[in-house]
N, C-alpha and C positions, 0 to 999 in steps of 0.2 A: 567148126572148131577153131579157124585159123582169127575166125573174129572174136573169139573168145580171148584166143591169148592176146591178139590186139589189144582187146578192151584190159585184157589183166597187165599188160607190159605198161600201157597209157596211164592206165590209174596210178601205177607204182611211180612212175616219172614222174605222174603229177605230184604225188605225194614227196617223195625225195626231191623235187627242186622245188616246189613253189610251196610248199606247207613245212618245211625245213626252216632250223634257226640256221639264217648267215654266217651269226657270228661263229657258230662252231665250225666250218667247213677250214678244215685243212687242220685238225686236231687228230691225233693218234685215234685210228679205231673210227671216226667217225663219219667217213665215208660213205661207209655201206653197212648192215649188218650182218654182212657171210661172215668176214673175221671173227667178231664177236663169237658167231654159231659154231662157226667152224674149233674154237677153242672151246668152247665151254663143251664140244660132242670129243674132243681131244681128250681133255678133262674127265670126264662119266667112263671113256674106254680105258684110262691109265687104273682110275681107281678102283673099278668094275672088273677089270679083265686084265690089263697089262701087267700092271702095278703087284700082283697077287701072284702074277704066272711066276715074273724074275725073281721074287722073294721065297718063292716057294723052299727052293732047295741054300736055301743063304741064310746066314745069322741078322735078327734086329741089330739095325743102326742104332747105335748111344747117339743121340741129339740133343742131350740136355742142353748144352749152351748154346747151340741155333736154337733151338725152342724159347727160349732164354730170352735174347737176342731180338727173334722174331717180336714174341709178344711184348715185350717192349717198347718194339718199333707198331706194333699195331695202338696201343694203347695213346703213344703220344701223337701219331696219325687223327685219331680218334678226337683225342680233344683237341687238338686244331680245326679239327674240322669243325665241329660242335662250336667250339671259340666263336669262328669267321661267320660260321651259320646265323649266331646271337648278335653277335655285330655287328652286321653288315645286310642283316635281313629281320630275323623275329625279333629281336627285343625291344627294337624299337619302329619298327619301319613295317611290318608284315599285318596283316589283320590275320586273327583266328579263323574267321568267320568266311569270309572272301575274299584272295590275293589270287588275281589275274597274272601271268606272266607281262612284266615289262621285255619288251625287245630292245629298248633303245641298248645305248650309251652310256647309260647314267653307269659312272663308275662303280656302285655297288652293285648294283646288276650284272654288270661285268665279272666282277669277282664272285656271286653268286653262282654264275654261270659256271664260271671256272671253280667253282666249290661242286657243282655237279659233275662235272667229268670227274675230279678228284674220286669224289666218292663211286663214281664207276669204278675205275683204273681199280681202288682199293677193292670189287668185288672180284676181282682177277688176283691180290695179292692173296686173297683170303682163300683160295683152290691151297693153300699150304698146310693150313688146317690137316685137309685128307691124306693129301703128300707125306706128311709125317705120321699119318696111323699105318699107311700104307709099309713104308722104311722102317717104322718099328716094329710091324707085324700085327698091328693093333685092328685086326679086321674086323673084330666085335664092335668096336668103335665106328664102322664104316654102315652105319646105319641108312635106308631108304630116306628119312627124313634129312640126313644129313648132306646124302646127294643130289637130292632133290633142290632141296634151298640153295645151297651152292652154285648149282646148276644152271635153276632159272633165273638168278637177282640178274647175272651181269645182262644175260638177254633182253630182259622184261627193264633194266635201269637205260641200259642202251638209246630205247625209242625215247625214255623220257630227256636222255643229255640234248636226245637229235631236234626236236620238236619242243620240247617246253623245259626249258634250263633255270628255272627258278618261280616266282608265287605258291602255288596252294600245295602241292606237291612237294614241294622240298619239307616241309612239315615231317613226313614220314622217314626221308633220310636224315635227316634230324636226332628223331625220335630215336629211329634204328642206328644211329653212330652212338648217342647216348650208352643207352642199353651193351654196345660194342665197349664201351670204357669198360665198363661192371666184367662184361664174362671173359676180354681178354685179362684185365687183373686178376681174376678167377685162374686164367689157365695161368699165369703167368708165377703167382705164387702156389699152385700146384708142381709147375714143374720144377720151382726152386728146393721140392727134395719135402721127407717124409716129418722135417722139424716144424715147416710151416701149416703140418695138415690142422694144425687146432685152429689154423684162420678159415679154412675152408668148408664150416659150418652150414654158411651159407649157398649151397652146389643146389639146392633141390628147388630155393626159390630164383633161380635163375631160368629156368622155364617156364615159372607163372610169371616172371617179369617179360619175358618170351612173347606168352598171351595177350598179357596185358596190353603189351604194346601194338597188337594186331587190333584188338577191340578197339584201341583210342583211335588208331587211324582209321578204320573201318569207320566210325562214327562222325570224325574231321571229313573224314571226305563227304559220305551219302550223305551232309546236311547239301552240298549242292545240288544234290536234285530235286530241295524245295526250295531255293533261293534264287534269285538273278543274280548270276556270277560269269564276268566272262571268262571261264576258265573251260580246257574242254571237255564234253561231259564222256567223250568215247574213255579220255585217259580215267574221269572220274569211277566208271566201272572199269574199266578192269583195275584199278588197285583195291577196291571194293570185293573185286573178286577175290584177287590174292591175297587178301588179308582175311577173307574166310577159307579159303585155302588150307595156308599156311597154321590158321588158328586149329583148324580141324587136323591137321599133320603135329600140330606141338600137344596138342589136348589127348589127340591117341598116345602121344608119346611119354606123355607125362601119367596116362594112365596106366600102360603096360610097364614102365622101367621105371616110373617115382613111387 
């Protein structure tokens, strides 16, 4: 047994110092991945279990203008990101097809880089989502699917900040901040009050946009495993996985509640 955890502690160290991006070492969060875990299981027991207990016997919080507010601040997050993504990586510099992570220097890459932590950090902002159905009382809202995604993005985006911070994979955070302009505008003229509901027509195709965009990446990735691409194929499946996943989490969901 004691050579088993040898070999399991050696692997980990190999893995965390010698197969680690440099550049991110000494970056909020990216250390280690306990933080990360240790918050997102913080996160599942507030809105699970804590969250539900203190509100029990207490009136909904009015949040309309932190709701407000928030999604506002989410939205222009959003296309910044999406902006720096287009500019500085896919519009002109990235292939569809195969984009190996650069390590260097090259100042875009750099800001790539830093465009991936971003969009980390931003899976952490997005636990407010639940925070507020939780303070308004809105448990119906607190759906499996919704804790779920929540849950695992910051975990499962974590390894990719730590190890591979830009090429074939930012594709999908891309794709997925995109998609994030649409449905925070969505919440955002939702919660601006019952005058705007004539723009809100469109709430049911925002979960086949949901889909959609798991299929696209599901397909952008698995062409790597008939092509030579230096990219790595361990991260190639699993987003492959999670984006069948998450398709079969929004497809039940869309089936039962749309």
């Amino acid at each position: 047994m004691s050579a088993f955890l040898k070999n399991v502690v050696d692997g980990y160290n190999d893995l965390m110092i010698n197969k680690r991006d440099p550049r991110v070492d000494g970056w909020f969060l990216m250390s280690s991945p306990v933080p990360t875990l240790i918050i997102c299981s913080c996160y599942i027991y507030f809105v699970k279990s804590l969250g539900p207990r203190l509100m029990r016997d207490r009136k909904p919080f009015e949040l309309r203008s932190a709701i407000i507010i928030y999604n506002v601040i989410q939205v222009l997050a959003s296309i910044y990101l999406v902006y720096k993504g287009l500019v500085h990586a896919w519009l002109f510099r990235y292939s569809l097809r195969c984009q190996p992570v650069d390590y260097s220097d090259d100042p875009d890459e750099l800001i790539v880089a830093q465009m991936c932590w971003w969009y980390y950090f931003c899976k952490f902002t997005e636990f407010l989502d639940t925070v507020f159905f939780v303070l308004r009382k809105k448990f119906d809202q607190i759906t499996n699917l919704h804790v779920i995604h929540h849950s695992i993005m910051p975990a499962a985006v974590w390894w990719g900040v730590k190890f591979t911070p830009g090429g074939h994979a930012t594709f999908f955070g891309m794709l997925n901040t995109f998609v994030h302009i649409i449905m925070y505008t969505y919440y955002l003229l939702a919660a601006m009050g019952p005058k705007y509901q004539k723009y809100l027509w469109w709430k049911k195709h925002l979960t086949t946009m949901q889909m959609v965009q798991f299929i696209t990446v599901f397909f952008h990735t698995a062409q790597l495993f008939f092509i030579e691409c230096n990219f790595p194929k361990i991260l190639a499946y699993i987003m492959c996985f999670n984006s069948i996943m998450f398709l079969s989490l929004f497809s039940n969901f869309y089936i039962q509640v749309l």
